[in-house]
N, C-alpha and C positions, 0 to 999 in steps of 0.2 A: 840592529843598527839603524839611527833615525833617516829616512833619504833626506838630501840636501837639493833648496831648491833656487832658482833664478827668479829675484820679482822684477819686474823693468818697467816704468812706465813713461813712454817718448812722445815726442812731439814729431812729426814726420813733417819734414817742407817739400820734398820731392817724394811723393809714393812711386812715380817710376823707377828713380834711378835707386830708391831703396831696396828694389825687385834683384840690384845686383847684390846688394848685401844677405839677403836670404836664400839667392842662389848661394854664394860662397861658402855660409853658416852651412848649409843644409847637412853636408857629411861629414861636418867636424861633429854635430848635435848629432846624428846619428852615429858614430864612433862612438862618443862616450855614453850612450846609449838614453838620452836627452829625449824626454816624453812631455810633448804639450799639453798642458792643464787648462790653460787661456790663453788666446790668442786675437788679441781684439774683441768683437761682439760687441751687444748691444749690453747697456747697462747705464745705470742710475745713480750719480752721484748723491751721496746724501749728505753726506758731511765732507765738508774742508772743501780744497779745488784741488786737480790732478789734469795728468798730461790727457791730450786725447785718445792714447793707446797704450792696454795693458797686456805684458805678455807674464806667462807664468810657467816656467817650466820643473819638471819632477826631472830628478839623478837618482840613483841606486844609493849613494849616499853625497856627504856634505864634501869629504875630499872629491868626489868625483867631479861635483859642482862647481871645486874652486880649480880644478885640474884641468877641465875643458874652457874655461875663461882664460888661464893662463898660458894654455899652451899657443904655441906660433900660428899654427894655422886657424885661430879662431881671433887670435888676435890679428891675421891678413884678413882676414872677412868682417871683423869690427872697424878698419881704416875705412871700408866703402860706409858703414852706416854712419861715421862721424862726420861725413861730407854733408850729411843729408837730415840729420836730424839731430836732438839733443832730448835728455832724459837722464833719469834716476835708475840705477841698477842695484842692487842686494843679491848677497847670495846665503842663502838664509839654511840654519840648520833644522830640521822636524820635530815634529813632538816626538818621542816613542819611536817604536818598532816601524 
């Protein structure tokens, strides 16, 4: 079964008060067992423009990925990031196995 993944790429205004949104996330992402791929870094735009921060996360599969988006507690932990920043979200299905 393909894992299912998060691409998001945001613009942060407040990185402090963002620090409570990833408190929040933090054991809703590890419940559904949410493994970081990217998470900022440096990098090189080559084509097109984009936010100034890209996160990338792996799920065991594509429902798991739309299940921990949707569930309550990850949606209380997304109310602090919409105070603080705006961006692009997907939750994207794998190639393959």
């Amino acid at each position: 079964m393909p894992k299912g993944y998060w691409v998001a790429h945001v613009d942060v205004q407040d990185m402090e008060r963002y620090e409570d949104y990833k408190t929040a996330a933090r054991p809703v992402l590890t419940e559904f067992g949410a493994k970081f791929l990217i998470r900022g870094g440096e990098r090189e735009v080559r084509e097109g423009a984009f936010r100034s921060r890209t996160v990338v996360l792996e799920f065991k599969d594509f429902e798991t990925a739309k299940a921990c988006y949707d569930s309550m507690a990850y949606q209380d932990a997304k109310a602090f990031r919409d105070l603080v920043s705006s961006g692009d979200m997907q939750i994207i299905e794998g190639y393959g196995d």
